[in-house]
C-alpha positions as CSV (number, residue, x, y, z in Angstrom):
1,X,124.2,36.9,87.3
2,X,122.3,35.7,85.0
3,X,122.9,32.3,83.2
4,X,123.2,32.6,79.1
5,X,123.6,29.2,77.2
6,X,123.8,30.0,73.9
7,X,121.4,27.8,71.1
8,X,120.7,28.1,67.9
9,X,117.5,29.6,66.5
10,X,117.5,26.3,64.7
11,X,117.6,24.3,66.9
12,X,115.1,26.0,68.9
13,X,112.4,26.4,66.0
14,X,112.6,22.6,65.3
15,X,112.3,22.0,69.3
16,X,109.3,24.3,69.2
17,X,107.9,22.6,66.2
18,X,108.7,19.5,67.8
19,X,106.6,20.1,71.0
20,X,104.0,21.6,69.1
21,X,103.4,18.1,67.2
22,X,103.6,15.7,70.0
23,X,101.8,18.2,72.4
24,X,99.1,18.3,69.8
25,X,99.0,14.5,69.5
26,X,99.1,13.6,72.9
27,X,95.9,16.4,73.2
28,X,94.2,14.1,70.3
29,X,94.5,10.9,72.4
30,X,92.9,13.2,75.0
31,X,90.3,14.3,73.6
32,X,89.9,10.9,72.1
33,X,89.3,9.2,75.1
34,X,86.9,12.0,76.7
35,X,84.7,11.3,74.2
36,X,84.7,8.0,74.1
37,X,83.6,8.4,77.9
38,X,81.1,10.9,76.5
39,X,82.3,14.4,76.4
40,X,80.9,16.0,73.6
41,X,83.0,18.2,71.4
42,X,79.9,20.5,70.0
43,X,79.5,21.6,73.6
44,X,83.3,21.8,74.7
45,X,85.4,23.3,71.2
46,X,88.6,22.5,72.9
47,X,88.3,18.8,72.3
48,X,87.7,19.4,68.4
49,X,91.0,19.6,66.3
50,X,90.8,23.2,65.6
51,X,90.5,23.5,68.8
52,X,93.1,22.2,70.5
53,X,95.9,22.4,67.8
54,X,95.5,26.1,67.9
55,X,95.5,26.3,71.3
56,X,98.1,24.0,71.9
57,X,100.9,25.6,69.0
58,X,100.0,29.1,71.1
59,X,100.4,27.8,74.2
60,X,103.9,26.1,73.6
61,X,105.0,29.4,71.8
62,X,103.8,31.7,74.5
63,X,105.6,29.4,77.2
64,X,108.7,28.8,74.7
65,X,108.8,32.9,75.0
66,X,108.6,32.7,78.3
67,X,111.2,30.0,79.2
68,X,113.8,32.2,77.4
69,X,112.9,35.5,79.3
70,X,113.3,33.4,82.7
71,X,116.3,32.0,81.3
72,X,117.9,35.0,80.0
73,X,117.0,37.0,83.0
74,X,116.7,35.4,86.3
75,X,120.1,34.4,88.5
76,X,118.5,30.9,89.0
77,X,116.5,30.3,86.3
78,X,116.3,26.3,86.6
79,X,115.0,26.9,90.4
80,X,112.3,29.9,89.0
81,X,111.6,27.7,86.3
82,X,111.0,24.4,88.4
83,X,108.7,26.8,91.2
84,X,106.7,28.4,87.7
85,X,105.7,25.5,85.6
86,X,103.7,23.8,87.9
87,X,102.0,27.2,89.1
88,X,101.0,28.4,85.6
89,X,100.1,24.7,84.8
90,X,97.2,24.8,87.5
91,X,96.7,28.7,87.1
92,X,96.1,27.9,83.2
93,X,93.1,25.4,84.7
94,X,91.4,28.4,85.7
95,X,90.7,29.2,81.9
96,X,89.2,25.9,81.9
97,X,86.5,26.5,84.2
98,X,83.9,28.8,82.6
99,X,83.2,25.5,79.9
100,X,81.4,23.7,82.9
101,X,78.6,26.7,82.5
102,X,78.2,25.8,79.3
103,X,75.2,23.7,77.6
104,X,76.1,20.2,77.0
105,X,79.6,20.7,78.5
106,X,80.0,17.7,80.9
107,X,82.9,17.2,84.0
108,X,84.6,14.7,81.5
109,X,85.0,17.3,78.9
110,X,86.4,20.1,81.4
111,X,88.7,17.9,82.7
112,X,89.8,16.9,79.5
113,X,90.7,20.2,78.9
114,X,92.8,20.5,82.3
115,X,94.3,17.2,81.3
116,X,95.3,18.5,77.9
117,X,97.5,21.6,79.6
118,X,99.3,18.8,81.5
119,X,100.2,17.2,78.2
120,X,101.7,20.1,76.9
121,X,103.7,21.0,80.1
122,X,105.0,17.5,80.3
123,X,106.0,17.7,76.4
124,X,107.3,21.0,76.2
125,X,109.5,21.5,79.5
126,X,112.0,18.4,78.5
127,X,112.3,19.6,74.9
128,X,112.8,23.8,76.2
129,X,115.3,22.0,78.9
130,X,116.6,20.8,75.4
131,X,116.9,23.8,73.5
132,X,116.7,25.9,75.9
133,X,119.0,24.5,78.8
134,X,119.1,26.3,82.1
């Protein structure tokens, strides 16, 4: 059966919110540091802030979705969880790999990007385990 912990919607919203932040900041550092090695931004759009903000707010949104379906519906959802996460972390590099096609878009800059998914993982899963405990 199924496990249901009940939360509030509060509680979850401001844990969402929350991740969305430091997700968002630990991506800045990121990209930071890529292009201090000499990625260039113009050339990858997901190391610019509008880039990566957006992207980072859906993706914690999407996966915060997600984390309560599993939760809600699977008879082991800490075990489906803990097998998931790292497989849609690396299948979410995929997305990643068309930039390297792209003029101007260096390795640093694509991995970067990949880097930055592993930020939000590592930010969001403790704060759903959170507000959102399996």
């Amino acid at each position: 059966m199924p496990t249901e912990t009940r939360t509030s919607t509060g509680k979850v919203v401001l844990g969402v919110a929350a991740a969305i932040v430091i997700a968002a900041a630990g991506n800045a550092a990121v990209s930071w540091i890529a292009q201090a090695l000499g990625a260039d931004p113009n050339a990858v759009e997901g190391l610019k802030p509008q880039g990566y903000v957006v992207l980072t707010a859906v993706g914690v949104i999407i996966a915060a979705f997600a984390w309560a379906s599993i939760r809600k519906r699977a008879k082991d959802p800490a075990r489906t969880l803990g097998k998931l996460v790292p497989i849609v972390v690396v299948l979410s590099f995929l997305a990643d790999v068309p930039v390297f096609f792209l003029p101007g878009a260096s390795a640093v800059g694509v991995v970067a990007l990949m880097v930055m998914h592993v930020v939000v993982a590592a930010v969001a899963v403790p704060i759903f385990r959170r507000v959102l405990p399996v």
